[in-house]
LOPAKOL-470799 format. One line per 3 residues: number of its first residue (from 0); for each residue z, y, x of C-alpha. Coordinates in steps of 0.2 Angstrom, whole numbers. Layout:
% LOPAKOL-470799
NUM	Z/Y/X ~ ...
% end
This chain:
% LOPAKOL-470799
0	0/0/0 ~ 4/12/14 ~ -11/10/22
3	-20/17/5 ~ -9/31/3 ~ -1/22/-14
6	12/33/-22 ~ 23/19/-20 ~ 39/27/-30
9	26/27/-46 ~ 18/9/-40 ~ 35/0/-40
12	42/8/-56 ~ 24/3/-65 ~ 26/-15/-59
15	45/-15/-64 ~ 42/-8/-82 ~ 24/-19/-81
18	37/-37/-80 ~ 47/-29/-93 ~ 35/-28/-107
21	28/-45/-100 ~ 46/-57/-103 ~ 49/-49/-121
24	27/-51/-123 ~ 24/-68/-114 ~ 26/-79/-132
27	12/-69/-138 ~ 3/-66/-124 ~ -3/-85/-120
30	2/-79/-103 ~ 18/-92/-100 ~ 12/-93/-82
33	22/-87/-67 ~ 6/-84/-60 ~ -2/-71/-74
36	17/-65/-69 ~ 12/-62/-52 ~ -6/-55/-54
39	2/-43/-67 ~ 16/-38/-53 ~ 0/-36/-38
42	-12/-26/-49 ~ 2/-14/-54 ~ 4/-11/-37
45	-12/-11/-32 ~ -19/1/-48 ~ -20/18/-38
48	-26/10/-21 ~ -40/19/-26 ~ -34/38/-23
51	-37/32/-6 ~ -58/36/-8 ~ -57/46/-24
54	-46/52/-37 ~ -58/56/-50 ~ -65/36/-50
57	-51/29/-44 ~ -50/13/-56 ~ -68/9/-48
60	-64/12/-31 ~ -45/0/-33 ~ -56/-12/-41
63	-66/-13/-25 ~ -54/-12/-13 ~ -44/-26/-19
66	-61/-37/-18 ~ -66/-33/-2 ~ -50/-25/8
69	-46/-35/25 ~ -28/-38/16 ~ -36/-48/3
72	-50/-58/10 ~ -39/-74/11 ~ -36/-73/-8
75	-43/-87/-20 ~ -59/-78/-28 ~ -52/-78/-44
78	-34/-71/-39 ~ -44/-56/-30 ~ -55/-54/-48
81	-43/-56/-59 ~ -32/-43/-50 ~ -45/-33/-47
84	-51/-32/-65 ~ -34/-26/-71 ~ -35/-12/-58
87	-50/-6/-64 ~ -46/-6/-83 ~ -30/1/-82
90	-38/20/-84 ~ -50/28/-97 ~ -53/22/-115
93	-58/6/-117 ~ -77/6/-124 ~ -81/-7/-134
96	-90/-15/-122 ~ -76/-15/-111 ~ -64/-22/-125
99	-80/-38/-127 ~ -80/-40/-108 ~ -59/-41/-110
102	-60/-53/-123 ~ -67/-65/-116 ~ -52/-71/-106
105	-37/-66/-118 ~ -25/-68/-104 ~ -32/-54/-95
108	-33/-44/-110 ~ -14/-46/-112 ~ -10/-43/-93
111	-24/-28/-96 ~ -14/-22/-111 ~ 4/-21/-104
114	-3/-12/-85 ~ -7/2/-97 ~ 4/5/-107
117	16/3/-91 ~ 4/15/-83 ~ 6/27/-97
120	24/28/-99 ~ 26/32/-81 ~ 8/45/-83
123	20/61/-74 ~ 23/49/-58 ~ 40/53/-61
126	49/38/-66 ~ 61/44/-80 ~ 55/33/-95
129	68/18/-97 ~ 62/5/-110 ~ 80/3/-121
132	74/-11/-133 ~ 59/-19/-136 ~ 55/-25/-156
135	45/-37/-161 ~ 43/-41/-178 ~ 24/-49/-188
138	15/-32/-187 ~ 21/-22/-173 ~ 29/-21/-155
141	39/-5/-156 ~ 45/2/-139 ~ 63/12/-139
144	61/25/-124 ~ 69/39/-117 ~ 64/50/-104
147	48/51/-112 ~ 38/68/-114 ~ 26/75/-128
150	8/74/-118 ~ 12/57/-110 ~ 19/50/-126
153	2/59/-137 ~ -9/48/-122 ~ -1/33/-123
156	-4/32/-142 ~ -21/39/-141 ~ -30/31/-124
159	-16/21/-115 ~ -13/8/-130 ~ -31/3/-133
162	-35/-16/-131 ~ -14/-21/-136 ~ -18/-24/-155
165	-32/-36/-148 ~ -21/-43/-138 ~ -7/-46/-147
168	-11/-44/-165 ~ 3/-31/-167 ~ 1/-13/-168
171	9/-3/-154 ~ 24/8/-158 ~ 37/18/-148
174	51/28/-153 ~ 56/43/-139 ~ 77/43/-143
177	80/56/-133
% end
């Protein structure tokens, strides 16, 4: 991570809140793997690799440095894609050609699902959102939160949470309590 000038402060704290929404999700998910687990962990650490080359693309550019860094050359092929994939669609709204492409592998939509969200909730790089209690009932997943502000909370709602009702057949919630 140092090497490619990760904000490791904001790296850690997404993979922390990223394994958090995975144990309460992981019935729903399909994803009862330690592996998944793992990949989840890597790729929220690796998501912002990308800063490195350009801020402006930097999903792309994480996506491509995770394939073809020295650092991971010994990787299986599929761990490196599979890790590299959730890099890249953990920014910008999901067309739907990017939702299909997900949907092929619901694993991967899942995994995909929880990086942003975890991604969003820490959007300020600032690591001040705790996840209190996480409910899950037929119809929703609803987050308790606190140390979440207005814009981040207006973007996770709006961009962030895109895919998660694919991938888990629950509408996203989350309540700020201050």
């Amino acid at each position: 991570m140092q090497k490619y000038q990760v904000d490791r402060p904001h790296a850690v704290y997404v993979a922390q809140l990223s394994l958090q929404l995975y144990d309460a999700l992981i019935g729903f998910s399909g994803a009862r793997n330690n592996l998944w687990r793992e990949y989840l962990e890597t790729a929220a650490l690796l998501h912002d690799a990308g800063y490195f080359v350009n801020k402006k693309a930097h999903h792309k550019h994480s996506q491509y440095l995770i394939r073809h860094a020295r650092e991971t050359e010994y990787w299986e092929a599929s761990t490196r894609d599979c890790i590299a994939e959730l890099a890249y669609y953990h920014r910008k709204p999901l067309s739907t050609k990017k939702l299909r492409s997900l949907a092929q592998s619901p694993t991967r939509m899942a995994l995909s699902a929880i990086l942003r969200i975890a991604d969003g909730l820490d959007r300020c790089h600032c690591q001040k959102v705790v996840i209190h209690h996480i409910e899950i009932s037929a119809s929703a997943v609803d987050l308790s939160v606190t140390g979440l502000q207005r814009e981040p909370w207006e973007h996770l709602l709006r961009i962030k949470s895109q895919g998660f009702q694919q991938a888990f057949h629950r509408q996203f919630l989350i309540h700020n309590l201050r």
